[in-house]
C-alpha positions as CSV (number, residue, x, y, z in Angstrom):
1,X,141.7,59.5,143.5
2,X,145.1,58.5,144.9
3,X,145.0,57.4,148.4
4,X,148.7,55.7,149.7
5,X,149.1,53.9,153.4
6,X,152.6,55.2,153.5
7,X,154.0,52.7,156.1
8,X,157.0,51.6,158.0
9,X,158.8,51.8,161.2
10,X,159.6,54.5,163.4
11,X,162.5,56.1,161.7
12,X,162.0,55.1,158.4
13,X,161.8,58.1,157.0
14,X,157.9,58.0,156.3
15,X,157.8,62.0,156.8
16,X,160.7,62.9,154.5
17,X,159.0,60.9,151.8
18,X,155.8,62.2,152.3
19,X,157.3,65.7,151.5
20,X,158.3,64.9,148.0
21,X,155.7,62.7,147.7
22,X,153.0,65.3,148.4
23,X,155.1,67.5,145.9
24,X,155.3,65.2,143.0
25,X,151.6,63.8,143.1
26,X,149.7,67.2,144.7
27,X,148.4,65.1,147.5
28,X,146.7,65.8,151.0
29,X,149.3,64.8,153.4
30,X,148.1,63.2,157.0
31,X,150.4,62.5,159.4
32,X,148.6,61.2,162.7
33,X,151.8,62.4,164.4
34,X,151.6,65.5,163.2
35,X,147.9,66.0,164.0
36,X,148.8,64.6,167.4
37,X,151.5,67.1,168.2
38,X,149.5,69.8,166.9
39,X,146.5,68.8,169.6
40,X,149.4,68.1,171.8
41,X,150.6,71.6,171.4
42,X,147.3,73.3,171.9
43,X,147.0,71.3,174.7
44,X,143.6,70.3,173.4
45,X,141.3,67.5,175.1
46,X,142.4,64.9,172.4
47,X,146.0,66.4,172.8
48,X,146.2,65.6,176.6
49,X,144.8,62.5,176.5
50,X,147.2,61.2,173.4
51,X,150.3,63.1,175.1
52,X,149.8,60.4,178.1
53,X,149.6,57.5,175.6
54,X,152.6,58.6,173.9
55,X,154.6,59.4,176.6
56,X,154.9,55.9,177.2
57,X,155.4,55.2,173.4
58,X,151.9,53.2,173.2
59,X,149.4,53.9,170.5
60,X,146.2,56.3,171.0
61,X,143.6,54.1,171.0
62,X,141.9,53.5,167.4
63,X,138.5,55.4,168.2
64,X,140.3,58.9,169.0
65,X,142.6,58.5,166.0
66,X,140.0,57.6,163.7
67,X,137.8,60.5,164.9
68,X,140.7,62.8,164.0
69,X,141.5,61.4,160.6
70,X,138.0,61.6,159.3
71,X,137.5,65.2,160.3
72,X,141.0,66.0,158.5
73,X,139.7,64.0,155.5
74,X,136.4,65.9,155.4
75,X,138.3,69.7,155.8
76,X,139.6,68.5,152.1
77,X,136.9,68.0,149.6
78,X,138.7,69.4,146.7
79,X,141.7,66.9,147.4
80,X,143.3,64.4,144.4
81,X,144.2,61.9,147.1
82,X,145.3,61.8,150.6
83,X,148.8,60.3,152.1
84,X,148.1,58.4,155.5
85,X,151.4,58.7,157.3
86,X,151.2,56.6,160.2
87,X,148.0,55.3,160.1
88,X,146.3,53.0,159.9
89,X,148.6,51.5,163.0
90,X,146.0,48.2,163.6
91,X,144.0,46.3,161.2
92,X,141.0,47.7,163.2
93,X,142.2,51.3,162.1
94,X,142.5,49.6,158.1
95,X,139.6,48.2,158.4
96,X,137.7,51.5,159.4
97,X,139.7,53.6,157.3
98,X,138.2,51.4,154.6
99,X,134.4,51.4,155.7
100,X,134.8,55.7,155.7
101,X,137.1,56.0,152.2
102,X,133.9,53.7,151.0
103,X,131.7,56.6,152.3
104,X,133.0,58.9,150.5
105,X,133.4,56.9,147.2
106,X,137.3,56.5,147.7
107,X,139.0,53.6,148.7
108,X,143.4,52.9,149.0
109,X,145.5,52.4,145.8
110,X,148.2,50.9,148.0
111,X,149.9,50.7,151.4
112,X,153.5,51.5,150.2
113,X,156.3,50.3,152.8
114,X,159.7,51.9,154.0
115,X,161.5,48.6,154.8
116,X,164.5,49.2,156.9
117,X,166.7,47.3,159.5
118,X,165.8,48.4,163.5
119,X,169.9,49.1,164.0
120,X,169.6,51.9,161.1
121,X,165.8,52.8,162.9
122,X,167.9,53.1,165.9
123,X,170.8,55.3,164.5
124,X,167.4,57.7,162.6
125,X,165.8,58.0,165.7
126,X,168.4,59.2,168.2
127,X,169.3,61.9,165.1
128,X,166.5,63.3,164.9
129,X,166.1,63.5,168.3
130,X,169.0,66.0,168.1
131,X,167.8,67.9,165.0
132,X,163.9,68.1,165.8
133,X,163.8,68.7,169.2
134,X,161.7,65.6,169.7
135,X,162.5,64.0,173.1
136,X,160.6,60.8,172.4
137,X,163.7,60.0,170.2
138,X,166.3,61.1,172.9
139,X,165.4,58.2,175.0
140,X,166.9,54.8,174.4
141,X,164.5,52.4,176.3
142,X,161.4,55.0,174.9
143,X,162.7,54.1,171.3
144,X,163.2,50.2,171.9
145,X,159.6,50.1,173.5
146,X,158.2,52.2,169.9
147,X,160.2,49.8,167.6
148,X,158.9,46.9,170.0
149,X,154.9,48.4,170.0
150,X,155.3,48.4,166.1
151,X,156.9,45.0,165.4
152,X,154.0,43.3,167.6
153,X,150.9,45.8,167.0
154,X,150.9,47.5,163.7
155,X,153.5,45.5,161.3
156,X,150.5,43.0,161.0
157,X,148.4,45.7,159.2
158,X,150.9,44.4,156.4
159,X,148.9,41.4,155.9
160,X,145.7,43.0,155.9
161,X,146.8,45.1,152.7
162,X,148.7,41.9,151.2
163,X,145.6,40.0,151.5
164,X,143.9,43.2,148.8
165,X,147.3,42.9,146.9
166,X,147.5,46.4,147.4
167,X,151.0,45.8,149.5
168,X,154.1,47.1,148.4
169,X,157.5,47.1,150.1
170,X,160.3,49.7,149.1
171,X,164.1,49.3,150.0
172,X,164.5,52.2,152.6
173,X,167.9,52.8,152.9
174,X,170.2,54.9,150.5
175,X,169.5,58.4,150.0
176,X,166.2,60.7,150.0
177,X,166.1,61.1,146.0
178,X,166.6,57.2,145.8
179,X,164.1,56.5,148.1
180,X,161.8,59.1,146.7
181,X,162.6,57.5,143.0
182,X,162.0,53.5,144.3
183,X,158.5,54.6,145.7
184,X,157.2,56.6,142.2
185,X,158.4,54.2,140.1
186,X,155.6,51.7,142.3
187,X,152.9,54.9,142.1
188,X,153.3,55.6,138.5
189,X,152.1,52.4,138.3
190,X,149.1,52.5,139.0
């Protein structure tokens, strides 16, 4: 089973790449974000209480996250692999990511890593804010304060991976099919 961390600053283009990743390798994709909005949305228990968390551009704590993943894991049985897009966020989240993957006889290939500059994460954000309708990227100080939350709270997950040697970092500026290319040629590796 293929199972990829695909990881990287707000902006860097994790959900793009997860789209012809997904395509290319017939994987589950999981996008906390996306699960989020879609609770969000529904105006669910777990949506309200994540909305107020990200409102402010601060992480959902781990044990509502990790609730969420697992039951999105579990409604895939027949899966090849899974994509984690945006999670884990903490080393607590890696670290019980890894105790359930290990329940279910499964563990990550490798945490693969958009590497870009915040300036160009700036420039990303506030565009997409125009063409997804997502106001959390319309907001200057809301988008600083995201960039900030992930430089001091999840970037360290890197270290967690690099100590399994299951880190790998990927140039992520140039275009989508460049991008795309730079992370297979790391998967096909595998």
């Amino acid at each position: 089973m293929l199972n990829l961390v695909l990881f990287g600053p707000p902006g860097a283009g994790k959900g793009t790449q997860s789209e012809s990743l997904v395509e290319r390798y017939h994987l589950v994709h999981l996008s906390t974000g996306d699960l989020f909005r879609f609770n969000i949305k529904n105006q669910t228990e777990l949506g309200v209480l994540a909305k107020s968390f990200m409102d402010q551009g601060s992480l959902v704590p781990d044990s509502v996250t990790i609730s969420m993943l697992k039951d999105a894991v579990n409604k895939n049985p027949q899966a090849k692999g899974f994509i984690f897009d945006g999670f884990p966020r903490t080393n607590a989240q890696a670290e019980a990511l890894d105790v359930f993957l290990t329940t279910q006889g499964t563990a990550i290939t490798s945490m693969v890593a958009l590497e870009v500059a915040e300036d160009e994460l700036k420039l990303r954000l506030a565009a997409r804010a125009k063409t997804s309708g997502r106001v959390d990227d319309a907001n200057p100080v809301v988008i600083q304060h995201r960039i900030d939350v992930y430089n001091k709270e999840t970037a360290p997950v890197k270290n967690y991976y690099e100590a399994q040697n299951k880190y790998n970092g990927v140039n992520g500026i140039g275009s989508i099919s460049e991008i795309t290319d730079r992370l297979a040629s790391i998967i096909d590796s595998f």
